[in-house]
N, C-alpha and C positions, 0 to 999 in steps of 0.2 A: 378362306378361313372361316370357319362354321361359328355363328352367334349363339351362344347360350342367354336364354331370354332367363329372368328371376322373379318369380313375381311378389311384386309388393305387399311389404308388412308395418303395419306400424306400431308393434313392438317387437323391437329391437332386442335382443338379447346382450346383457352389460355382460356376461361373460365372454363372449367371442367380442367385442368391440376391440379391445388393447391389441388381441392378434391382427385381426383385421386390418386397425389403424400398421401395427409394426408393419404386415404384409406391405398395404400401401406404400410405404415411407421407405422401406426397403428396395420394392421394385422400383421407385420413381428414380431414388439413387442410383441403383445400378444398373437399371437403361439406361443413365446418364453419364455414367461415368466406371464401368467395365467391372469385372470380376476382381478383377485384381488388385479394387480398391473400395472393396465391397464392405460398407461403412459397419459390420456390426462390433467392434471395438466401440464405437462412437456412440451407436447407438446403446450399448446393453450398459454402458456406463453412467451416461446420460439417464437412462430407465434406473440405475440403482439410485443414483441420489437421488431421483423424485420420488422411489418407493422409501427409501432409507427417511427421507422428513414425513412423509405418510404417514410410517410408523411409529415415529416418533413426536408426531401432532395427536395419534389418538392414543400415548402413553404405551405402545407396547415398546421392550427396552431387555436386556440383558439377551441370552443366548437364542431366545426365541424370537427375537423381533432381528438377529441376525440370518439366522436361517429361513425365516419369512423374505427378508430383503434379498436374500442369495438367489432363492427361488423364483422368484419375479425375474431376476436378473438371469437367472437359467432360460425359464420361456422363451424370454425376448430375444437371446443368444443363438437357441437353436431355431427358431422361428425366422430370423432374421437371415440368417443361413441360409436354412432351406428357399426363401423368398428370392434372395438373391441370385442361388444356383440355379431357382429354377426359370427366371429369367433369361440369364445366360441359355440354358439348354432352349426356350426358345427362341433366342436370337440364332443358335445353333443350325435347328430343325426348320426355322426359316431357309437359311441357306442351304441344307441340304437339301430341303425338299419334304420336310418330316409333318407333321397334323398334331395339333395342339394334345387329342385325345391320346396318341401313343406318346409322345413326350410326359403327360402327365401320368398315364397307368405305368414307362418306366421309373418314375420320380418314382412314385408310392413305394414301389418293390425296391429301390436303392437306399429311402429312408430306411425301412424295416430288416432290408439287409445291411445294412452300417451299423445298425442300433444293435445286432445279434451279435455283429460279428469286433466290434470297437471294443468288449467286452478286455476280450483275449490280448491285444495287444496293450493296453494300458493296462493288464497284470502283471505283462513280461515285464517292463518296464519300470512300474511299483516296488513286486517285488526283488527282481535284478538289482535296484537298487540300493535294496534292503540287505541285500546279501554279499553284497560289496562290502558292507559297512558302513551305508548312507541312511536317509532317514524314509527316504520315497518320495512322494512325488512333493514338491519344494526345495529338495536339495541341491546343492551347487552343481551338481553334474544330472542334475534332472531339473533343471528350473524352472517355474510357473510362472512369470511376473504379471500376466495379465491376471490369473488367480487371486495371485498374492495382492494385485492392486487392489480390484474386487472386496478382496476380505477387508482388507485395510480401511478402503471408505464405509464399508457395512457398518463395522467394525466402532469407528471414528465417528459415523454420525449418530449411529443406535448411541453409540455408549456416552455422546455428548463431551468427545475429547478430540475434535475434527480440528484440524488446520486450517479452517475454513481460511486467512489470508493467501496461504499458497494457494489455493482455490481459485480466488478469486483472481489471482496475480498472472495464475494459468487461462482463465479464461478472457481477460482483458488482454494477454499475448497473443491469443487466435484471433480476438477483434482484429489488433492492429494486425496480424500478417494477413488478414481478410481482406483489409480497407487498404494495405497497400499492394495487394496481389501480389501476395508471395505465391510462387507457383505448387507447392503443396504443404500447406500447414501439417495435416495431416503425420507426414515423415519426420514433420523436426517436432513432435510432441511424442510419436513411437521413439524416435530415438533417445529422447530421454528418460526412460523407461526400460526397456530392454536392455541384456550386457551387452557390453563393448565385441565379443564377439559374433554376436550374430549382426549388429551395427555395421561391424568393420567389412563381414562378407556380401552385405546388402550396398556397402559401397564398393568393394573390388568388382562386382556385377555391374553397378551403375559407370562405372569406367570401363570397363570389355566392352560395354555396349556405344560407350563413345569412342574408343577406339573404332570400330564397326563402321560407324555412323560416319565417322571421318574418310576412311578409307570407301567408303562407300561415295561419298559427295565427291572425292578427288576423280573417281573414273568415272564421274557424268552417268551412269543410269540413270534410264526413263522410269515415267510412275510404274506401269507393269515391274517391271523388276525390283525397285525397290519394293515392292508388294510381296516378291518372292523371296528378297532379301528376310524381310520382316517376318514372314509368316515361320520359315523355316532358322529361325532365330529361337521364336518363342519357340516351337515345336522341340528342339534340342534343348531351351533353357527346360521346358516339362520334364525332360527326359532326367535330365540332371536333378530339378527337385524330386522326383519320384522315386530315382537311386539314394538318393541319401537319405531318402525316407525308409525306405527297403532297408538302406545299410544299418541303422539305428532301430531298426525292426530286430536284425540280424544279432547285433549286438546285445539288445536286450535279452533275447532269446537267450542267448550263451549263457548270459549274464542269470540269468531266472532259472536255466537246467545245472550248472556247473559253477556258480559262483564268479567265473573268472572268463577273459578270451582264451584262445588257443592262444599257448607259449610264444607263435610268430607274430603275434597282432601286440602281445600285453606293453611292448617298447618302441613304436615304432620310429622310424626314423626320421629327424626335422628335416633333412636334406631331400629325404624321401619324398617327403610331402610339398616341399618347395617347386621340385622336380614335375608332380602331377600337378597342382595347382598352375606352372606353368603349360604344360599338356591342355591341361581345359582348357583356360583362358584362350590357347594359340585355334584348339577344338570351336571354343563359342565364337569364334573370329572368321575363321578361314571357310567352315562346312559352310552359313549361309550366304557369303559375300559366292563361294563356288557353285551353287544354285541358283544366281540369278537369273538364267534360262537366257531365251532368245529374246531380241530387244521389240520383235515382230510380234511374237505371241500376246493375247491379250490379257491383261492383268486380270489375275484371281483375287476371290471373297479374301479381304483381309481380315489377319487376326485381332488385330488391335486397330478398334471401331470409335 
């Protein structure tokens, strides 16, 4: 792997430092602990309340000293992102065999192609929902809550009307689940925050996959296979979040050209749905447990590191 030498300066530029530090703080996390729990919730919130007292230690205060806070909080979001993904893609490019320089000239051309193209799908979406009869992006059938959290603390600290005991009562709960190793603080503070239904789908997953897991320990597979188990699990759970991203893609569209679905979609059926929700469930069960391969073969790069 090729060394990019830098040569020493000693003045530092105060503008690139904050990125720099997020890059840091971001890759060190998610080399450490996966894509999938890629801390920038943590972090861009974390960054708002320390720009939000900033702002409000040297007197800026009403709508400008929210949108100064927002913005800080925008940087470090996508910043932190990118940092992360682009880890992962060299953890990736490692295993396949990839060089640091085409991992990163794909990066460049994926930012600027996301940033052109993110455009168009959060319009369908805005205003589809506007043309329902909703409000847009905040509404109950388009809900924002990290957004909305965002605003709320900007909001609350600019304007000098913070809750700061819930605050404080939040943060004293991650100590203790810290100091008694709870095995992911993280999930029991998204859960409190997010609706009940995206909650409740993130635990029927977390059950399929102990189903899985169960069935999997009962017939004695070697490591190699549960390797194969595992990889082609995550690989179909991808498949599944990228459909439903697709499908709500789909949806909006309709929604932002015609107002409404097609006539067969606008009622659909509970039982209907009960019906396919078991489908997958028996789907994210059966496909990876029936690829576990030969018990001789030898185990492949795992996806979950």
């Amino acid at each position: 792997m090729p060394v990019v030498k830098r040569a020493a300066t000693s003045h530092a530029n105060p503008r690139f430092e904050s990125a720099r530090a997020t890059f840091r703080t971001t890759s060190g996390l998610s080399s450490r602990i996966g894509s999938s729990n890629n801390p920038i919730s943590g972090l861009t919130l974390s960054t708002l309340v320390i720009a939000a007292l900033l702002m409000v230690s040297l007197g800026v205060s009403g709508t400008s000293g929210v949108v100064a806070v927002l913005a800080v909080a925008a940087v470090v979001c996508v910043s932190s992102a990118v940092a992360g993904e682009l880890l992962q893609d060299f953890k990736v490019g490692y295993i396949l065999g990839g060089t640091p320089r085409t991992i990163q000239i794909t990066e460049l051309i994926a930012v600027v192609l996301a940033s052109c193209v993110m455009y168009f799908p959060l319009l369908w979406l805005h205003v589809g929902n506007i043309n329902k009869g909703g409000i847009g992006f905040g509404d109950k059938d388009l809900s924002a809550p990290q957004a909305g959290l965002m605003a709320s603390l900007a909001q609350g600290i600019v304007g000098g009307d913070m809750a700061w005991p819930l605050v404080i009562t939040g943060i004293l709960m991650g100590i203790a689940m810290i100091m008694f190793k709870v095995r992911s603080p993280m999930l029991v503070a998204i859960g409190m925050y997010l609706p009940i239904g995206t909650t409740s789908a993130i635990f029927i997953g977390g059950m399929i996959r102990w189903v899985t897991d169960t069935i999997r320990k009962r017939q004695t597979f070697n490591d190699a296979q549960t390797a194969r188990i595992d990889n082609v699990g995550v690989l179909v759970a991808s498949g599944l979040i990228a459909g439903e991203a697709l499908s709500g893609l789909v949806i909006g569209w309709f929604n932002y050209q015609y107002g409404k679905l097609p006539s067969v979609l606008e009622h659909p059926s509970y039982l209907v749905g009960v019906v396919m929700i078991a489908l997958l469930a028996l789907t994210l069960i059966r496909i990876p447990l029936a690829n576990a391969g030969d018990p001789n073969e030898p185990a492949p790069p795992t996806a979950i590191m």
